[in-house]
C-alpha positions as CSV (number, residue, x, y, z in Angstrom):
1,X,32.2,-10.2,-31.9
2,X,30.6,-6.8,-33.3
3,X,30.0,-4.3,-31.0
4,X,27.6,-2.0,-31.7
5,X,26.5,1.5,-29.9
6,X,23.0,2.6,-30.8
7,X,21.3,6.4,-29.6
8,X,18.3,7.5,-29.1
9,X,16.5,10.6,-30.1
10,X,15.1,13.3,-28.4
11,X,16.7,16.7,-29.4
12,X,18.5,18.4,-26.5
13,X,18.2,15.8,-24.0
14,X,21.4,14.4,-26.3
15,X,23.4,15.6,-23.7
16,X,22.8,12.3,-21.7
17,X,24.4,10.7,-24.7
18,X,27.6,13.1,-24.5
19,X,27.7,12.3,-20.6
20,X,27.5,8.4,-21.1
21,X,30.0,9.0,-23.7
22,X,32.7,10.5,-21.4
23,X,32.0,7.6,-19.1
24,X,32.4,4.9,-21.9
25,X,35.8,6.5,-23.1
26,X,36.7,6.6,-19.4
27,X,36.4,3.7,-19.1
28,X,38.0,2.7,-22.7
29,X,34.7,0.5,-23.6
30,X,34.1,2.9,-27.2
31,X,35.7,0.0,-29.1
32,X,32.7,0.0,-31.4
33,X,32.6,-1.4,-34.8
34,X,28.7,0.1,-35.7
35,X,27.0,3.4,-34.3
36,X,23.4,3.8,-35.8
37,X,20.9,6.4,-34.0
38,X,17.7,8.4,-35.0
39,X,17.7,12.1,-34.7
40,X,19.9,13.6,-32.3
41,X,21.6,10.4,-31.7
42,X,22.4,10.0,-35.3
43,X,24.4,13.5,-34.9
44,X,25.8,12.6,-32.1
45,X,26.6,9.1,-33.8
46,X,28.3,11.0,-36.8
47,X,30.6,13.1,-34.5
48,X,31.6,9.2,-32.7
49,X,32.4,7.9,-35.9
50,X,34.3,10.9,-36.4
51,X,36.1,10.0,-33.6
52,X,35.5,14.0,-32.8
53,X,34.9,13.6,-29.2
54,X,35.8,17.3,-28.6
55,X,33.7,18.2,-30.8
56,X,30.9,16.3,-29.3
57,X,32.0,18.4,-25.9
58,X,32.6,21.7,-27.3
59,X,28.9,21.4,-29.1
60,X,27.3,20.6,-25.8
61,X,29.1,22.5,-23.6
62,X,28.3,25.7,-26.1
63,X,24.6,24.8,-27.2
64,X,22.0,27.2,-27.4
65,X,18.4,27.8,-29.0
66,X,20.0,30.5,-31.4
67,X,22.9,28.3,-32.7
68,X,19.6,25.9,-33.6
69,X,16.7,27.5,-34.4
70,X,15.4,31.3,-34.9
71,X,12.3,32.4,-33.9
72,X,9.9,30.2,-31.8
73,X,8.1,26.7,-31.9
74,X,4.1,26.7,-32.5
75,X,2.6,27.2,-29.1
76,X,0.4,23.7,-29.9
77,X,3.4,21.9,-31.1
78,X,4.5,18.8,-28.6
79,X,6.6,16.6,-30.4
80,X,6.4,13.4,-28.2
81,X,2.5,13.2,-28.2
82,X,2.5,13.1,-32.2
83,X,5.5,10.4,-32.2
84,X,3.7,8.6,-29.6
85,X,0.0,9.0,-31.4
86,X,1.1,8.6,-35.0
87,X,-2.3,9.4,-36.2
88,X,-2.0,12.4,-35.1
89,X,0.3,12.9,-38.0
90,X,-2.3,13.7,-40.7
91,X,-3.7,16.5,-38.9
92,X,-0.1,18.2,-38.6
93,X,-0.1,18.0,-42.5
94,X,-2.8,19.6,-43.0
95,X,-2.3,22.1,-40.1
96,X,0.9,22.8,-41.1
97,X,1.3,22.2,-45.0
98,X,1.7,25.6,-45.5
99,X,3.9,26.5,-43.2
100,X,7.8,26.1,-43.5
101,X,7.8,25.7,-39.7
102,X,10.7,27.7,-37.7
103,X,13.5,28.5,-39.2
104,X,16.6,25.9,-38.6
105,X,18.9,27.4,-40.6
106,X,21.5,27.6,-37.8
107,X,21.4,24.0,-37.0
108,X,21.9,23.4,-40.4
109,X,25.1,25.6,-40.2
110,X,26.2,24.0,-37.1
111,X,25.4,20.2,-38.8
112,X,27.3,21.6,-41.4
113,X,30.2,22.4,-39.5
114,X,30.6,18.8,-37.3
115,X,30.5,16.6,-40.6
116,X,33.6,16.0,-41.8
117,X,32.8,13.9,-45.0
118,X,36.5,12.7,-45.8
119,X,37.1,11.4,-42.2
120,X,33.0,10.0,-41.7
121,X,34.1,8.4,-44.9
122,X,37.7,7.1,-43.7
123,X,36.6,5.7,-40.2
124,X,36.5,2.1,-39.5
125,X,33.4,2.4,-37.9
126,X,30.3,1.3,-39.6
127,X,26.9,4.0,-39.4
128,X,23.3,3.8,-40.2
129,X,20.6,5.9,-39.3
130,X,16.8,6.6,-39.7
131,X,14.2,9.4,-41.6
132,X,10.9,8.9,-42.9
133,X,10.1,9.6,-45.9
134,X,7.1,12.7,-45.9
135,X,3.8,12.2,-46.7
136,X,4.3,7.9,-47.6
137,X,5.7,7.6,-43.6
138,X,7.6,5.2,-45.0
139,X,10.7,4.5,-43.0
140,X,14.1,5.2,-44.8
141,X,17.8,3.6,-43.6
142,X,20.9,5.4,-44.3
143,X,23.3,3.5,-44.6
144,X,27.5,4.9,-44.8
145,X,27.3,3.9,-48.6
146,X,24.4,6.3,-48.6
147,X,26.4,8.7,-46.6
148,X,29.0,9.2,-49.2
149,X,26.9,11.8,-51.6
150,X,24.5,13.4,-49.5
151,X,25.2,12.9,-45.7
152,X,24.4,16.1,-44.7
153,X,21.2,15.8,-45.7
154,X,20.5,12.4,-44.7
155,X,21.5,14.1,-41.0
156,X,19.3,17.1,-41.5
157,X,16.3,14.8,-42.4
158,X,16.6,12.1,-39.3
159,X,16.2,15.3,-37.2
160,X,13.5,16.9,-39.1
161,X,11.3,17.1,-36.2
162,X,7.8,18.1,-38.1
163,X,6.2,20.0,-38.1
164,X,8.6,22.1,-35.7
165,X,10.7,21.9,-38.0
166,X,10.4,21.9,-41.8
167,X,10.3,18.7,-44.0
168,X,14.0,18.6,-45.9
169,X,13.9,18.2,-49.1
170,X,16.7,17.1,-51.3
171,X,17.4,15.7,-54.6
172,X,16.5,11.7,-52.8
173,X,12.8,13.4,-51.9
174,X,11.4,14.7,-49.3
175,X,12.0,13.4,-45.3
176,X,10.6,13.9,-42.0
177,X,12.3,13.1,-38.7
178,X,13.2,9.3,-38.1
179,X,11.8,9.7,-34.7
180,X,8.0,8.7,-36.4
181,X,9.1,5.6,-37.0
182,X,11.7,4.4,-34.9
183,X,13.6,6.6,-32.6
184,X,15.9,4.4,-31.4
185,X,17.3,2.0,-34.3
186,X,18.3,-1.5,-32.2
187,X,17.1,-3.1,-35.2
188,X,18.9,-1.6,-37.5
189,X,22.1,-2.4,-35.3
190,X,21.6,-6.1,-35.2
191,X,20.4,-5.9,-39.3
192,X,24.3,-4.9,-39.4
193,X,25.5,-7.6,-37.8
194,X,25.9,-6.3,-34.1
195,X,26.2,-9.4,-31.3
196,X,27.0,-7.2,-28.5
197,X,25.3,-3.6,-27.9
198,X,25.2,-1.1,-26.1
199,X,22.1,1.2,-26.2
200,X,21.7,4.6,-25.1
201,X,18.0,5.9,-24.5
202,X,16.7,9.3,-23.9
203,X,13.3,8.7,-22.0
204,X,13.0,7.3,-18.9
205,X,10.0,5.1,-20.2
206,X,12.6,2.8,-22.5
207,X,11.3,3.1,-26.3
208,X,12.1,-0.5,-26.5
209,X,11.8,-2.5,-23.1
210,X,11.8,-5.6,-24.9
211,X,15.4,-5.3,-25.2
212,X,16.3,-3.7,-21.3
213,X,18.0,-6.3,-19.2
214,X,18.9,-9.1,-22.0
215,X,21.8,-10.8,-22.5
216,X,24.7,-9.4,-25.0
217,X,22.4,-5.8,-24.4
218,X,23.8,-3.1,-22.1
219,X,20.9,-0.4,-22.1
220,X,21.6,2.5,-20.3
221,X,18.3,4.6,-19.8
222,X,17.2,8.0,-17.5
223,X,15.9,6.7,-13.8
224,X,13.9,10.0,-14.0
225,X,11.9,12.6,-16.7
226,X,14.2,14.2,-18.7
227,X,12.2,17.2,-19.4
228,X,11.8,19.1,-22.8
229,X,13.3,18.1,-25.9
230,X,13.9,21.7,-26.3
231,X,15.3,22.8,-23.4
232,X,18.3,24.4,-23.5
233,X,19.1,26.0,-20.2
234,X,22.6,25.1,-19.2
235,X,21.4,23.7,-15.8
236,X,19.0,21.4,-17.7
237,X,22.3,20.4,-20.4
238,X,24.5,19.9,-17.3
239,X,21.9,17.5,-15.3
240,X,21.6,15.4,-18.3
241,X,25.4,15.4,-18.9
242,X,25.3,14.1,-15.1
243,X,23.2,11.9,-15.4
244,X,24.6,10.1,-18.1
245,X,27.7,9.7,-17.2
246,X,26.5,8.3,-13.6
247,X,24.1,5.9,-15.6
248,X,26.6,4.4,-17.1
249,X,29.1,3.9,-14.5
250,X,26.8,2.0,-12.6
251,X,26.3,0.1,-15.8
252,X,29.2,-0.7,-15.7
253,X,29.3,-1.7,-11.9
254,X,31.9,1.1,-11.4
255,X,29.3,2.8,-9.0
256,X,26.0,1.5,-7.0
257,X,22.4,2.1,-7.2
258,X,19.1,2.0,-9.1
259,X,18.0,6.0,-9.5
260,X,20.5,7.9,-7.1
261,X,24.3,7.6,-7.3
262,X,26.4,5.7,-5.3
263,X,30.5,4.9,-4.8
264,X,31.4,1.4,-5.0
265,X,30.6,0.1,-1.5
266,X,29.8,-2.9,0.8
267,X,26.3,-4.0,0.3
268,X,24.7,-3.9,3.9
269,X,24.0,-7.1,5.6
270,X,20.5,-5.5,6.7
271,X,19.6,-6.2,2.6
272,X,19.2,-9.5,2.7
273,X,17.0,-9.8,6.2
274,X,14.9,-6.7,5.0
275,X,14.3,-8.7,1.6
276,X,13.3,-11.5,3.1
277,X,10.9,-9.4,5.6
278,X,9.5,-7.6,2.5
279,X,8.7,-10.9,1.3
280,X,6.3,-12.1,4.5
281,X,5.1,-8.7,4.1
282,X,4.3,-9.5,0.9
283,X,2.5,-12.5,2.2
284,X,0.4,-10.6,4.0
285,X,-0.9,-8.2,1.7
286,X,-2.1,-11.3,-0.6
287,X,-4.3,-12.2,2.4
288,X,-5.7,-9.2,3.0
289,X,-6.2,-8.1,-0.5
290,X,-8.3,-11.5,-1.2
291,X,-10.4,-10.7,2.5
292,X,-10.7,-7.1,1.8
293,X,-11.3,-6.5,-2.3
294,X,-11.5,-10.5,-3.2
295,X,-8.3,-9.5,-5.1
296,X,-5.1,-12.1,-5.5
297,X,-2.5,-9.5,-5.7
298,X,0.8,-11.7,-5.9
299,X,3.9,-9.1,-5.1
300,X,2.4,-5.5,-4.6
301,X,5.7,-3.9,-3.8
302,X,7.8,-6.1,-5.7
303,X,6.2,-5.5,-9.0
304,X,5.4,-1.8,-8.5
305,X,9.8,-1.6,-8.3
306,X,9.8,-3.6,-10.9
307,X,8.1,-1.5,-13.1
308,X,9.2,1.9,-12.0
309,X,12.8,0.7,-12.7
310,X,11.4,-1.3,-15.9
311,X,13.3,-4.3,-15.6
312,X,11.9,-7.6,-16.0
313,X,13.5,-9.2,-12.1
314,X,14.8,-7.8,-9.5
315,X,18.0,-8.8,-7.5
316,X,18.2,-8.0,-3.7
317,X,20.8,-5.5,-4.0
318,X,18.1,-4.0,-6.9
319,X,15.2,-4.0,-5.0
320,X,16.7,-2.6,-1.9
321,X,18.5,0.1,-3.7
322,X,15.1,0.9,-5.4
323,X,13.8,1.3,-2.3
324,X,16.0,3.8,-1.1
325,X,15.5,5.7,-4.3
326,X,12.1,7.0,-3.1
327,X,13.1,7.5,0.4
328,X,15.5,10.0,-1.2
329,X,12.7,11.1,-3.5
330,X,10.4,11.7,-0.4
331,X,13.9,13.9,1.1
332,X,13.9,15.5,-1.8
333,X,17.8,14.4,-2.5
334,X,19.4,15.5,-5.4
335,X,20.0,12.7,-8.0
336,X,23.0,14.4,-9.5
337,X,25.9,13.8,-6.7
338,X,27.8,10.8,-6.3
339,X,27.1,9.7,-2.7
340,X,28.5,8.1,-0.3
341,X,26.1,5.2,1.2
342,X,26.9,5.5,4.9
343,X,26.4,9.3,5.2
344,X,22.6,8.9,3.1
345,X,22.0,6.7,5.6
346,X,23.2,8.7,8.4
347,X,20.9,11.7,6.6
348,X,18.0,9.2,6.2
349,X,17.6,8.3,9.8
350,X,18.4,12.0,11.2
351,X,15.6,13.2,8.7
352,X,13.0,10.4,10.2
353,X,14.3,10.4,14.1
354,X,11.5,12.1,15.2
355,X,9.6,9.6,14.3
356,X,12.2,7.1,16.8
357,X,10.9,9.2,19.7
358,X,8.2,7.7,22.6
359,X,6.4,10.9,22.9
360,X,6.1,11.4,18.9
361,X,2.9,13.4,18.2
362,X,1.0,10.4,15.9
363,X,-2.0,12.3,15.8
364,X,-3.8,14.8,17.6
365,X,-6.5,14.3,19.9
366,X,-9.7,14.2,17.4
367,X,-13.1,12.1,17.4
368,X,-13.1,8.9,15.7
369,X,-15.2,10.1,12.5
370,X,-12.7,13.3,12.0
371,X,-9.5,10.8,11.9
372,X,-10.0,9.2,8.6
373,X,-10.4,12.8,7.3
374,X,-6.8,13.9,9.1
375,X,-4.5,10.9,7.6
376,X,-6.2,12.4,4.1
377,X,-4.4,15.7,4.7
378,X,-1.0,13.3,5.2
379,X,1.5,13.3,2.4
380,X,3.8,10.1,2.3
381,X,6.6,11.0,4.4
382,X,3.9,11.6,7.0
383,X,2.4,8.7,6.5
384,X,5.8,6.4,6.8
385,X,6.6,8.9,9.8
386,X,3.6,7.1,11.3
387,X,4.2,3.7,10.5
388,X,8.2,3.5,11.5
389,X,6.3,5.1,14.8
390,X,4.5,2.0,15.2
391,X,7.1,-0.3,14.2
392,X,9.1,1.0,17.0
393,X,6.5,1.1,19.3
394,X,3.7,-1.1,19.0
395,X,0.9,-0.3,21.5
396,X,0.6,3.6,19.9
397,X,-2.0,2.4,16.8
398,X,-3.0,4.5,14.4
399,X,-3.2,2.2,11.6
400,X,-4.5,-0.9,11.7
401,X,-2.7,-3.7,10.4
402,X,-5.3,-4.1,7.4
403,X,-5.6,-0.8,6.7
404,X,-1.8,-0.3,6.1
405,X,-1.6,-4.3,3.6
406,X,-4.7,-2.8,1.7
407,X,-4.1,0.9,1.6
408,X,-0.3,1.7,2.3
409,X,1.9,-1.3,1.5
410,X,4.6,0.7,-0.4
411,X,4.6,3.0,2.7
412,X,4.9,0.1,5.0
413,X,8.2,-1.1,2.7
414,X,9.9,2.2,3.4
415,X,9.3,2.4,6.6
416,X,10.4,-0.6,7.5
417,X,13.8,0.2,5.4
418,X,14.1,3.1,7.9
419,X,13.4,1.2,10.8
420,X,16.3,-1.0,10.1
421,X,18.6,1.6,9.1
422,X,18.0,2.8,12.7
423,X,18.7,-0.9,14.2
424,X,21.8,-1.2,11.8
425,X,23.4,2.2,11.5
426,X,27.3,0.8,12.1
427,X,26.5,-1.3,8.9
């Protein structure tokens, strides 16, 4: 079966890609027979095929804007929103026809300096990447045949990022960056032959959710924004690196978790009965949606998971643990640390214990016309403060049970994860 490893593009936010990488040869699953990418990832791709995995970590352990660029971007310029719009394209052109864009002679230098045409050559490992060819938009695929005579420059045009950067021209023609057509090359992958992949994305929207969560397809995507394709701050480098490497882990069912990082661990009982409560819940909120707005609204909370972890089901263990990502995100937790599941939940409950207590100030004493105006000033964690208030002790009502189906339901879920974290802390 060929296994095939396929990265996105999206400039300095590579170093995802590097940290997944550590994780894969960790874990001794690089056994790949194609690499094809777009971009960055086709760089990144080239040092794999290589087999130059120092490299790779001595690049983005080192990286900075002067070993890539000198002088600055166009104030206007924003990459994603001219890949995204591609009509936006023309008007670049002509904006920028004139202009050589900023000058990328060091990354040409340091693209220089990673290919190694004899061993790209020698390696088992089968490449392909993607440019566009300028002006015509018409997509071009390298393939290692291609490689042999020009592969430097077929890697300086896939990351062409016009009008940033300037359009390469060569003796082939002239070529763009193969992000404006396809910035993460699946298809090109499975044009090779590939029955197994495993895909490595840069955006936390998933350039091609048709292929997240099928089978043969491992692809490993940010649970959270990225940030700048140009942003080269080591924090920012290190993050990434993090992030990648937990990604994959839990990928790989080494580690647990949807958005936050957890070890390997002994899913809680409570899941299941808190699933299945979600799901009355659920229940519920169809009835009171139809009474209230005469809307059917089949699985409020279950499809609003669903699409902020872009997957097409949910399992228990997934929904639960997507859950718990925004309770962190309402704490304010740090997605980078590998944590321990019993201590969270030790942190979760300590941070919402007030809310536990009989004499819990739900709100203060105001006239009936002025409340609706108060729970405005709320943000969410007061609002779930409230609710777990009332699940513990239902005669002190602030929010009606209507009120909380129609206006609150998500809110209501994480509360009533809390609450049963505080019935089932020994679990």
């Amino acid at each position: 079966m060929k296994k095939a490893l396929v990265l996105a593009g999206g400039g300095t936010r590579g170093s995802y890609q590097y940290g997944a990488v550590k994780a894969l040869l960790e874990l001794e699953e690089m056994d790949f027979d194609i690499i094809t990418g777009t971009s960055i990832g086709a760089l990144n791709g080239t040092l794999l095929v290589q087999r130059d995995y120092q490299a790779m970590a001595d690049m983005w352990h080192t990286l900075s804007v002067d070993k890539i660029i000198k002088g600055k971007l166009p104030a206007e310029f924003n990459l994603e929103s001219i890949i995204n719009e591609r009509n936006l394209l023309p008007h670049f052109f002509k904006t920028y026809i004139k202009e050589k864009g900023v000058d990328n002679s060091p990354f040409i230098e340091l693209l220089n300096k990673l290919y190694n045409s004899e061993k790209f050559a020698a390696s088992d490992i089968d490449f392909g990447c993607v440019t566009v060819g300028n002006m015509s938009l018409n997509p071009i695929y390298v393939d290692k045949h291609m490689m042999k005579e020009h592969g430097a420059d077929w890697l300086i045009a896939t990351a062409s990022c016009f009008p940033a950067f300037p359009v390469h021209s060569f003796s082939e023609g002239e070529f763009i960056d193969g992000g404006y057509f396809d910035n993460l090359p699946i298809d090109l992958a499975l044009r090779k032959g590939a029955e197994e992949l495993t895909v490595i994305d840069l955006s936390d929207e998933p350039h091609h959710s048709l292929y997240v969560a099928r089978p043969h397809i491992r692809y490993i995507f940010p649970q959270t924004p990225t940030g700048s394709f140009l942003d080269f701050s080591p924090e920012s480098l290190r993050r990434l690196e993090t992030l990648g490497y937990n990604d994959t882990m839990k990928s790989f069912h080494v580690y647990d978790g949807a958005a936050y990082t957890f070890r390997k661990m002994d899913i809680p009982s409570y899941f299941d009965r808190y699933y299945l409560n979600c799901l009355m819940t659920e229940t519920k909120i169809r009835t009171a949606m139809m009474l209230v707005q005469k809307i059917r609204s089949e699985s409020r909370i279950y499809d609003r998971l669903r699409e902020q972890m872009h997957l097409p089901s949910l399992t228990v263990e997934q929904f639960c643990f997507g859950i718990i990502d925004d309770i962190l995100k309402i704490l304010d937790y740090d997605m980078q640390p590998v944590y321990d599941f019993r201590t969270v939940q030790k942190d979760i409950v300590e941070a919402f214990a007030p809310a536990a207590s009989a004499d819990y100030d739900m709100m203060p004493s105001l006239k009936l016309k002025d409340i609706k105006e108060y729970v405005q000033t709320l943000d969410q964690k007061g609002i779930v403060m409230r609710i777990i208030h009332q699940n513990l002790f239902p005669e002190d009502i602030v929010f009606k049970e209507n009120m909380i189906l129609t206006v609150y339901p998500f809110e209501q879920a994480l509360a009533d994860m809390v609450t049963m974290m505080m019935k089932n802390q020994e679990e």
